[in-house]
BAPALO-451323 format. One record per atom (N, C-alpha, C, O): residue in one letter; x, y, z. Coordinates in pm, whole numbers. Example, Ala and Ser with C-alpha at 12.3 -4.5 7.8 and 13.67 -1.06 7.14 Angstrom:
residues 2
[a,[1319,-569,780]]
[a,[1230,-450,780]]
[a,[1320,-330,780]]
[a,[1424,-332,846]]
[s,[1285,-225,708]]
[s,[1367,-106,714]]
[s,[1290,3,787]]
[s,[1341,114,804]]
***
This chain:
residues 174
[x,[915,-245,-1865]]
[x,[1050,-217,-1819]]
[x,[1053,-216,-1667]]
[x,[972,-150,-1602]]
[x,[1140,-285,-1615]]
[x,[1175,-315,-1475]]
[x,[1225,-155,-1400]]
[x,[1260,-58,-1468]]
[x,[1219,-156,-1283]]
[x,[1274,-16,-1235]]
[x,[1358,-64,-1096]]
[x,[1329,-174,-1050]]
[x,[1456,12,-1032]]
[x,[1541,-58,-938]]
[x,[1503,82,-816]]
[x,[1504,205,-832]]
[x,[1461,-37,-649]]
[x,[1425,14,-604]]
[x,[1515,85,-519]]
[x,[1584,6,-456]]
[x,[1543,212,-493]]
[x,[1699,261,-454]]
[x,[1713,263,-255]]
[x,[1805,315,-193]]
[x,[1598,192,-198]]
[x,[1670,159,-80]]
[x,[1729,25,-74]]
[x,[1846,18,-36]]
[x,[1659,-96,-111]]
[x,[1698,-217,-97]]
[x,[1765,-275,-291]]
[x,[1787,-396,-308]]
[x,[1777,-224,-354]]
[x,[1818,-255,-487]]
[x,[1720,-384,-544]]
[x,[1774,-460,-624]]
[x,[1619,-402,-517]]
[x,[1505,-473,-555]]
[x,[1500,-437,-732]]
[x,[1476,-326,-780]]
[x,[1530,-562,-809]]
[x,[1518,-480,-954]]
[x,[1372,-507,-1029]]
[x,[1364,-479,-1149]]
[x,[1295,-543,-983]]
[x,[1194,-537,-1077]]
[x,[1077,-448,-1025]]
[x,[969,-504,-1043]]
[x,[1068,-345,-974]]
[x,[974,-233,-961]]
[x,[905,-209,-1097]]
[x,[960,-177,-1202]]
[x,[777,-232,-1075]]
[x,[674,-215,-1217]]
[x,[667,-46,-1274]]
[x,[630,-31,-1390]]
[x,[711,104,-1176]]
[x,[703,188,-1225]]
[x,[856,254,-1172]]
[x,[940,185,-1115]]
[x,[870,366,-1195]]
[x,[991,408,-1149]]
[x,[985,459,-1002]]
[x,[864,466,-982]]
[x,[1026,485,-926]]
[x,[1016,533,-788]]
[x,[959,672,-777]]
[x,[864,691,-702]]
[x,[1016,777,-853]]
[x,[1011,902,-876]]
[x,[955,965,-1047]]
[x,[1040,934,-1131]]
[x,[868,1020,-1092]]
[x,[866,1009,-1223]]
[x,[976,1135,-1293]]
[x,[1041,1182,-1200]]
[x,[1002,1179,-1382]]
[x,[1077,1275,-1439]]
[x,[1010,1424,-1383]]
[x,[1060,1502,-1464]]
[x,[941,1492,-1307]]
[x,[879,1593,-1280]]
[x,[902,1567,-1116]]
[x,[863,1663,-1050]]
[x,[959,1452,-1035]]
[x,[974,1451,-896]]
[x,[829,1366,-859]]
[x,[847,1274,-778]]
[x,[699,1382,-905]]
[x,[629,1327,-869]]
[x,[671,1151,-824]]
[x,[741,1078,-894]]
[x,[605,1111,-686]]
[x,[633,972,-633]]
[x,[521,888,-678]]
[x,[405,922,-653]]
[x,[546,793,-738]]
[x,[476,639,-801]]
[x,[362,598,-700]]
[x,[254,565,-748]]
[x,[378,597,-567]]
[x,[348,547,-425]]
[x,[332,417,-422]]
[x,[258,355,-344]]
[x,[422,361,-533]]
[x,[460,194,-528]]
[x,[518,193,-441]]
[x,[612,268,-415]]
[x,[444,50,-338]]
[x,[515,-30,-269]]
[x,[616,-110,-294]]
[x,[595,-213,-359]]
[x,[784,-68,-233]]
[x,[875,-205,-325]]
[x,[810,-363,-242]]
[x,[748,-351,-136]]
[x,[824,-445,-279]]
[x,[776,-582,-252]]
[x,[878,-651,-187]]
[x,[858,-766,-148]]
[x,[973,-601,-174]]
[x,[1138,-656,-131]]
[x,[1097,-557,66]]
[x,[1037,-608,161]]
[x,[1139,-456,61]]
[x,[1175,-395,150]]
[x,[1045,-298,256]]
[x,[1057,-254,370]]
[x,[920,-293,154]]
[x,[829,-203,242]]
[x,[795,-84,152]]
[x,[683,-90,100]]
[x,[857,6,129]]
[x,[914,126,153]]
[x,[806,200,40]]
[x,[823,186,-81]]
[x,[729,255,79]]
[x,[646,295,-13]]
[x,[664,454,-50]]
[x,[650,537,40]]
[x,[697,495,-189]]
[x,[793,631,-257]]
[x,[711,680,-254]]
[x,[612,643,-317]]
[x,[715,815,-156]]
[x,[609,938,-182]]
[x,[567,941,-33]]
[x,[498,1036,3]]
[x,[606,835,69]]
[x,[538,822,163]]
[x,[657,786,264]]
[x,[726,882,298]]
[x,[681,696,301]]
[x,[808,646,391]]
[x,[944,745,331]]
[x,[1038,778,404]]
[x,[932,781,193]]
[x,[1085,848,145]]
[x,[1043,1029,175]]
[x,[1078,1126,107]]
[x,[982,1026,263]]
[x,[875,1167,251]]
[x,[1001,1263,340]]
[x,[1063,1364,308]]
[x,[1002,1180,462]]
[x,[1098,1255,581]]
[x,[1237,1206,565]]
[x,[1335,1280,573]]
[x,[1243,1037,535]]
[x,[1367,1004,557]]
[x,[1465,943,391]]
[x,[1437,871,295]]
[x,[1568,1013,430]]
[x,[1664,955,316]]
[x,[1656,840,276]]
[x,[1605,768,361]]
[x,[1689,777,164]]
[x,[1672,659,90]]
[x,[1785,544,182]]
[x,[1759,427,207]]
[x,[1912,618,219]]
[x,[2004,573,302]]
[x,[1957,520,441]]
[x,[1991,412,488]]
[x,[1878,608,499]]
[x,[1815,627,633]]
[x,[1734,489,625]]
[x,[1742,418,725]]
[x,[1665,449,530]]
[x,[1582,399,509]]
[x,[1592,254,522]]
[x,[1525,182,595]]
[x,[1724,209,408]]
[x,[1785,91,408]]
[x,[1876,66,549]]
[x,[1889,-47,596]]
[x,[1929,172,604]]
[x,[2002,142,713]]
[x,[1868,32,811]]
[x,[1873,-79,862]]
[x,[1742,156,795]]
[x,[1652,66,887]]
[x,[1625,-87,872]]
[x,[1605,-179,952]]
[x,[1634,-73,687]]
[x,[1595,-225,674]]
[x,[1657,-344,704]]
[x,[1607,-448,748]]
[x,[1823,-306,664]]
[x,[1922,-400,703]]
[x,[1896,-434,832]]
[x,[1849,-548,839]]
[x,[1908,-380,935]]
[x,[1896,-382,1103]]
[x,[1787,-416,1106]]
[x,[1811,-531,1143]]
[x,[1665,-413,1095]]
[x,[1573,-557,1106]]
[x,[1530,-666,1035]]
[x,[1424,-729,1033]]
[x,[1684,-682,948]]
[x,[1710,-818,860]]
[x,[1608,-815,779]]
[x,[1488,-791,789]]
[x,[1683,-846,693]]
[x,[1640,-867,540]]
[x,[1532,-943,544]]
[x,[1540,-1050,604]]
[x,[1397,-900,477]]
[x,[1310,-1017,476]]
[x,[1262,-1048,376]]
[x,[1255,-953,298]]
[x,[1209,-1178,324]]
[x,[1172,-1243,205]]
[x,[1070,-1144,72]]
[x,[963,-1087,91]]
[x,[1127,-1151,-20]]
[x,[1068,-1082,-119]]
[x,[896,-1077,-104]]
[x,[840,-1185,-123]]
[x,[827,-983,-78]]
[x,[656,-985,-110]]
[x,[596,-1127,-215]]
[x,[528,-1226,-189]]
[x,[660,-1079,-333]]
[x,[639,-1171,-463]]
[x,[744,-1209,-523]]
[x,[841,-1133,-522]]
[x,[753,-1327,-585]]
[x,[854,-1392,-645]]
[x,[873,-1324,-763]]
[x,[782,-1279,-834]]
[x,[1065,-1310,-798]]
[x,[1098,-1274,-936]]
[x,[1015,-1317,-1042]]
[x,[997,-1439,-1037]]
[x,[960,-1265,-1130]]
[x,[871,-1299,-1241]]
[x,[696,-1332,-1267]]
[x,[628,-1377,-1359]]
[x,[663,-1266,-1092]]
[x,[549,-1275,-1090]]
[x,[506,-1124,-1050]]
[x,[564,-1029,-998]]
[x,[383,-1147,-1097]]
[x,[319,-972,-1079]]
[x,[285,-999,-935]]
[x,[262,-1106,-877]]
[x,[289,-839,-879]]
[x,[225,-842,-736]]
[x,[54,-876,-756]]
[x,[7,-939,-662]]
[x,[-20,-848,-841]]
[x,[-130,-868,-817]]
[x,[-138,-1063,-828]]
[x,[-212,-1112,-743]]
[x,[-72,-1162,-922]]
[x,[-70,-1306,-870]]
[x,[-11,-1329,-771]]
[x,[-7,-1449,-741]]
[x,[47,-1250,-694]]
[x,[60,-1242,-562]]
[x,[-28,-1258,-412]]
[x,[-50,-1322,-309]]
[x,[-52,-1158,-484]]
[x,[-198,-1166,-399]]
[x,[-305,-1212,-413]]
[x,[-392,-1167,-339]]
[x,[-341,-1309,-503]]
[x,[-413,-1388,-503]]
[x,[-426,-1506,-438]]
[x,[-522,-1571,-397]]
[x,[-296,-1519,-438]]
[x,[-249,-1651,-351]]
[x,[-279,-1632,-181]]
[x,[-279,-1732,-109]]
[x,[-302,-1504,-127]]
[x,[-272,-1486,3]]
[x,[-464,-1475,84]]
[x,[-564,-1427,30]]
[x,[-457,-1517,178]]
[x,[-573,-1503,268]]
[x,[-558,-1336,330]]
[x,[-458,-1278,369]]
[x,[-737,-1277,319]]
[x,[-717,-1136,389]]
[x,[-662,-1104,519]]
[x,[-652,-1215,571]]
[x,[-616,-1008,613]]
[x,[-603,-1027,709]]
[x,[-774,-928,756]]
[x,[-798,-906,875]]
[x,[-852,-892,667]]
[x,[-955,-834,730]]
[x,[-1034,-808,612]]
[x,[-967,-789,510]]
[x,[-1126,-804,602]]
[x,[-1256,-774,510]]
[x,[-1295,-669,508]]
[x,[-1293,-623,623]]
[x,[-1350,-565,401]]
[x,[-1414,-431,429]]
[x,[-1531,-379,377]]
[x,[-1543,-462,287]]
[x,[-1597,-329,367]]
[x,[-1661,-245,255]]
[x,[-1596,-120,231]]
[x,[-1572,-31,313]]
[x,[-1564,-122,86]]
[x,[-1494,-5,59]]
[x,[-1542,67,-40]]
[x,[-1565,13,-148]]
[x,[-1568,216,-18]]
[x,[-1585,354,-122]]
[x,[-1458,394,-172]]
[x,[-1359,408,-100]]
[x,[-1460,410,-283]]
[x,[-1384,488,-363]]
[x,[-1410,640,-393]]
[x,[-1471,658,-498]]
[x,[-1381,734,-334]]
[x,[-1438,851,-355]]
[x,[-1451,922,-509]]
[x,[-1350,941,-577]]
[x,[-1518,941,-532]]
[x,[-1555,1015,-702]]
[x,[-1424,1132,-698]]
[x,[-1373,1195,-606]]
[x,[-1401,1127,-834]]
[x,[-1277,1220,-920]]
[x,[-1284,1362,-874]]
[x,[-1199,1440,-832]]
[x,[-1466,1375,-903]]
[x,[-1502,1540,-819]]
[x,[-1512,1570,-674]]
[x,[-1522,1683,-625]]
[x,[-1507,1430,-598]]
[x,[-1483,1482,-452]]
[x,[-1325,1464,-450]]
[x,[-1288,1456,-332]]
[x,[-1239,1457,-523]]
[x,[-1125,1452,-436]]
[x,[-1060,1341,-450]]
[x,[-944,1332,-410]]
[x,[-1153,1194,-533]]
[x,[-1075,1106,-530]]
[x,[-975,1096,-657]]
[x,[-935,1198,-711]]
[x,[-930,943,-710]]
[x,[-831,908,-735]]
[x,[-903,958,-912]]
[x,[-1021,970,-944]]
[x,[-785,975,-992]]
[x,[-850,1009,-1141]]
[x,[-847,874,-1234]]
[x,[-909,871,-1340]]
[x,[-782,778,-1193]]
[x,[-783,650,-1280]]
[x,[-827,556,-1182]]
[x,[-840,582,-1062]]
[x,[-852,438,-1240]]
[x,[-946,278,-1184]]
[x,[-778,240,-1145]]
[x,[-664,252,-1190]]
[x,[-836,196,-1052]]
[x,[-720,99,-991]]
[x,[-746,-5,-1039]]
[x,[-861,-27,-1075]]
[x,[-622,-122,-1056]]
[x,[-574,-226,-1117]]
[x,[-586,-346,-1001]]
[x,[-574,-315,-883]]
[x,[-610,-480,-1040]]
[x,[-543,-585,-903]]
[x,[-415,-562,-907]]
[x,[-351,-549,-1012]]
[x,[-369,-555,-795]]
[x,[-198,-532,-767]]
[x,[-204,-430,-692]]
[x,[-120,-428,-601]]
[x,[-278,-341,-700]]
[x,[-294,-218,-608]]
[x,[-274,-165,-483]]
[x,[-367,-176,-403]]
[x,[-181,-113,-450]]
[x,[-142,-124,-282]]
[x,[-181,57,-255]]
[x,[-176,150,-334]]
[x,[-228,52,-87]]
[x,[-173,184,-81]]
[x,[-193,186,62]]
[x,[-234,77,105]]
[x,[-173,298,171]]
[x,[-168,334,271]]
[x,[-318,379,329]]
[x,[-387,471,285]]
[x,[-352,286,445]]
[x,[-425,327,505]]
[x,[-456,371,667]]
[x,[-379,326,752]]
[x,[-545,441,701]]
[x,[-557,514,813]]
[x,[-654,516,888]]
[x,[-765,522,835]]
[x,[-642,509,1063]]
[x,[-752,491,1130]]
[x,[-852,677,1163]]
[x,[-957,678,1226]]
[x,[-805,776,1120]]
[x,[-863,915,1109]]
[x,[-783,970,1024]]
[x,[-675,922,990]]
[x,[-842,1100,976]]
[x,[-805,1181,837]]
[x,[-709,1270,984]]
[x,[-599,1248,933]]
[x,[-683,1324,1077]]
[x,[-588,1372,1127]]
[x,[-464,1411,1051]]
[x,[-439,1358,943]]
[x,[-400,1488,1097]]
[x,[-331,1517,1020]]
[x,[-170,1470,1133]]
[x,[-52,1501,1112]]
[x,[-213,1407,1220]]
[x,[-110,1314,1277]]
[x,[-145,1189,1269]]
[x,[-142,1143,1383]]
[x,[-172,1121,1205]]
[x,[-280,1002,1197]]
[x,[-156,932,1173]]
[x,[-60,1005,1151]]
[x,[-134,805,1172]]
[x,[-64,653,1181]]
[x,[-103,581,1032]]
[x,[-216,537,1008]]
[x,[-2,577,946]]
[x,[-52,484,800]]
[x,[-17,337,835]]
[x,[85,299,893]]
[x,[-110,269,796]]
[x,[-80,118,772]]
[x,[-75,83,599]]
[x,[-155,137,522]]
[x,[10,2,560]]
[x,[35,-62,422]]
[x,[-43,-98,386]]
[x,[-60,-192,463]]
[x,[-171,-106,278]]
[x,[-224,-198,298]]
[x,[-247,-250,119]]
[x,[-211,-162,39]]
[x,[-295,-365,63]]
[x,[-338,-452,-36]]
[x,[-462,-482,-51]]
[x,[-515,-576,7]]
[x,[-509,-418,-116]]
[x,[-706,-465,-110]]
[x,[-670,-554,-255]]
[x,[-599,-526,-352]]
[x,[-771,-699,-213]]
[x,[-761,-830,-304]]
[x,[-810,-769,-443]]
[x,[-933,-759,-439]]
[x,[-773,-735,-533]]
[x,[-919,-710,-643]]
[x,[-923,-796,-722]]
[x,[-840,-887,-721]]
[x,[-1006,-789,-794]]
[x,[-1022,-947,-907]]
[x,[-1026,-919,-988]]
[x,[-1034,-1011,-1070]]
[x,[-1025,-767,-1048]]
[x,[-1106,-702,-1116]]
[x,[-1099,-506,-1082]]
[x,[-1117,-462,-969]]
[x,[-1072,-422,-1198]]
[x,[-1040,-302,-1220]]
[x,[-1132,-260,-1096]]
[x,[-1215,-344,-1061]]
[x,[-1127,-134,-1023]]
[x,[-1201,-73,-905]]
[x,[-1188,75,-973]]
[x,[-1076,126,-978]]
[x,[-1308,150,-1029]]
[x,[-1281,301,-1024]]
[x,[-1349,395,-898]]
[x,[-1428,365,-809]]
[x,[-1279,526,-937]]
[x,[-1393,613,-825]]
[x,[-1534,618,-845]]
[x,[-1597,631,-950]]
[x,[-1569,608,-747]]
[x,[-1727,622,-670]]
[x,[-1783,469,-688]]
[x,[-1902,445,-669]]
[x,[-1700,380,-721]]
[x,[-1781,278,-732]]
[x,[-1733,159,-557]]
[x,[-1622,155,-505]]
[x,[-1857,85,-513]]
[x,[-1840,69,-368]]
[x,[-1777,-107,-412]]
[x,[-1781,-161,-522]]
[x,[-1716,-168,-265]]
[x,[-1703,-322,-331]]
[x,[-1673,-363,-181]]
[x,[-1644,-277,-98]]
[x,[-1678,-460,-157]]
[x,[-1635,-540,-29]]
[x,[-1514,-621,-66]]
[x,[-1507,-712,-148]]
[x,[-1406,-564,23]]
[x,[-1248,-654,-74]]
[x,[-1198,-723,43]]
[x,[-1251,-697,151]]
[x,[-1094,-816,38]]
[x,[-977,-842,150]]
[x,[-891,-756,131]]
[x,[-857,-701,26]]
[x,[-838,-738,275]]
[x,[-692,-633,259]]
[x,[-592,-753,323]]
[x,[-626,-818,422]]
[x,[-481,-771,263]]
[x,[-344,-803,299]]
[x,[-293,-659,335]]
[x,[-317,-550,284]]
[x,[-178,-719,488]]
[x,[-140,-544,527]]
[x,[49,-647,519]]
[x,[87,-764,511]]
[x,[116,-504,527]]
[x,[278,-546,489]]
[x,[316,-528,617]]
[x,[265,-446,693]]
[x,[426,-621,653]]
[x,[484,-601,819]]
[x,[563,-454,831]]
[x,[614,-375,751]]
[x,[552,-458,911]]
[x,[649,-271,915]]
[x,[753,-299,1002]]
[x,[788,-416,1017]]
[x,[813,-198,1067]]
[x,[944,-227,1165]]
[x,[916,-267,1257]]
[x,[1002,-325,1324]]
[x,[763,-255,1309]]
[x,[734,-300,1468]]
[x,[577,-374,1481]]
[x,[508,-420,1572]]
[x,[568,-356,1333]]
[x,[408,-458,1360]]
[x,[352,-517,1256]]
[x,[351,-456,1149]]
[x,[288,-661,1267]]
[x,[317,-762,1148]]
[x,[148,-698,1089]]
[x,[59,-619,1121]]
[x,[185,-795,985]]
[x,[25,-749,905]]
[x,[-97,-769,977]]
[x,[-204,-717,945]]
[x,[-79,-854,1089]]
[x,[-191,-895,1161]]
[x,[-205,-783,1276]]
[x,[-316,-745,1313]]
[x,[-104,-741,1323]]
[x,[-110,-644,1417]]
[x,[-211,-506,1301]]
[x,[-333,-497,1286]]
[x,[-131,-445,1258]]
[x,[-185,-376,1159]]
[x,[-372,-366,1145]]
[x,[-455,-276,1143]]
[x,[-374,-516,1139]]
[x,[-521,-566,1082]]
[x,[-636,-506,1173]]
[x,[-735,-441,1142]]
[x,[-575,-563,1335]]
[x,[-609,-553,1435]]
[x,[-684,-416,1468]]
[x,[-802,-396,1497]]
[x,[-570,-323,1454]]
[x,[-611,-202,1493]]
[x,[-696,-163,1382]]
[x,[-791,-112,1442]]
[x,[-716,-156,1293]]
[x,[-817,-88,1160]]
[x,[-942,-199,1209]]
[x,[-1045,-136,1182]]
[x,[-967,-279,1244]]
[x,[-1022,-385,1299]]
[x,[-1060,-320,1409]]
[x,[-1183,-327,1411]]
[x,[-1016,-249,1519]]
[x,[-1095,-197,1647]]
[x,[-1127,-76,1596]]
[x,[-1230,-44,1655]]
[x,[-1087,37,1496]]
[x,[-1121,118,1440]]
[x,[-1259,129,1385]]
[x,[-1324,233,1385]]
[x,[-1307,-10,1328]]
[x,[-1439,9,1218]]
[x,[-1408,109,1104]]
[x,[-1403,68,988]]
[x,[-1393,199,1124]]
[x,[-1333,274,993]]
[x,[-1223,302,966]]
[x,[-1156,348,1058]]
[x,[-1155,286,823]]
[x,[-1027,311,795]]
[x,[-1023,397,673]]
[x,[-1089,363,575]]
[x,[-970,478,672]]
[x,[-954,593,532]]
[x,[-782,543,454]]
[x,[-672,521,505]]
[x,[-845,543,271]]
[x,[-725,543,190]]
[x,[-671,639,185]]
[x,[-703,748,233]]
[x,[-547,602,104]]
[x,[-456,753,124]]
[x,[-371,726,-22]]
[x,[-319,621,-56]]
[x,[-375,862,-101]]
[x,[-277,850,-217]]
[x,[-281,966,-213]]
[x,[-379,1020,-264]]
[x,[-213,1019,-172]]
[x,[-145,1204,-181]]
[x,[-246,1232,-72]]
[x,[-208,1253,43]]
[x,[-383,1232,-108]]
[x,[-497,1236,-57]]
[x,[-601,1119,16]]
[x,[-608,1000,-15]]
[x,[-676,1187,115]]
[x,[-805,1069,120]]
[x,[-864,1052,13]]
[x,[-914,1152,-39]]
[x,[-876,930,-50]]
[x,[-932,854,-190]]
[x,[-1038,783,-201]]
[x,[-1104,762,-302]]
[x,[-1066,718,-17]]
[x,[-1158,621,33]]
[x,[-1132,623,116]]
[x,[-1032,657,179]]
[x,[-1279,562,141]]
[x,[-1278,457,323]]
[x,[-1339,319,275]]
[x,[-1369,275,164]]
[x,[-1349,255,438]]
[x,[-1371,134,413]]
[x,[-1443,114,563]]
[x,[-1385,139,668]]
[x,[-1579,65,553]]
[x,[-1592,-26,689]]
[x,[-1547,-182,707]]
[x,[-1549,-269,620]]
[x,[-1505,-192,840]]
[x,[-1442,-344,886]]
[x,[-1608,-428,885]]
[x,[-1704,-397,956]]
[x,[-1604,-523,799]]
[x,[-1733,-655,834]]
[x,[-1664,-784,846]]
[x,[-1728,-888,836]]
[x,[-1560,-784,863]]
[x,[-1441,-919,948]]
[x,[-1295,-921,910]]
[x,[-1219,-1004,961]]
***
């Protein structure tokens, strides 16, 4: 079942934005950016789309009728990593991530720290504690393209995941 994404009206969202308990999906919509649980954290859903309209509408992530993960298959990394998945008992994530998998990443665990979008390539299910070397595709934001993005996690050497929590890191090897 399709879900409609309520800043940009994007209708095919693979989960719902919000689940019935308030909990956020932290799906990325593929239309607009806007990742629920995270960008909808401070600012209104309104606030949000106002931003998007005003730096023009831009081309859907993935085409109607294709999954985000054949999406991303199609696309070149903007950076290479080695990446940990932190184990269930330290803190990490409780289910294997899927290809299609997006989430927010960070150049320090700070608690003012800067998120970048990001897409690690998978080919193949990823659970906690298990290590892998992936591509990341990163999503343009209001002021910096995926390559910019890349860049800085790229002068960083280390970048930490983020889903509610730190979940992982990753070292940069290109």
């Amino acid at each position: 079942m399709a879900h409609t994404c309520p800043v940009c009206g994007f209708a095919e969202l693979t989960q719902p934005p919000y689940d019935s308990t308030g909990c956020a999906s932290f799906e990325i919509c593929p239309s607009c950016g806007t990742e629920f649980g995270y960008h909808d954290a401070n600012k209104s859903h309104e606030e949000l789309r106002r931003r998007w309209l005003a730096a023009g509408t831009r081309k859907p992530f993935f085409e109607a009728g294709q999954t985000r993960a054949e999406a991303l298959r199609r696309m070149s990394p903007h950076l290479v990593a080695d990446v940990y998945l932190y184990p269930t008992a330290d803190g990490g994530k409780q289910l294997t991530v899927q290809p299609g998998w997006g989430c927010p990443c960070a150049c320090s665990k700070s608690s003012d720290t800067v998120f970048y979008d990001a897409w690690p390539l998978l080919e193949a299910p990823f659970a906690p504690g298990e290590r892998r070397r992936l591509g990341f595709v990163f999503l343009s934001g209001e002021s910096l393209s995926g390559e910019d993005s890349a860049a800085i996690l790229r002068r960083a050497g280390t970048f930490y995941l983020w889903e509610g929590r730190f979940i992982g890191e990753a070292t940069v090897v290109a």
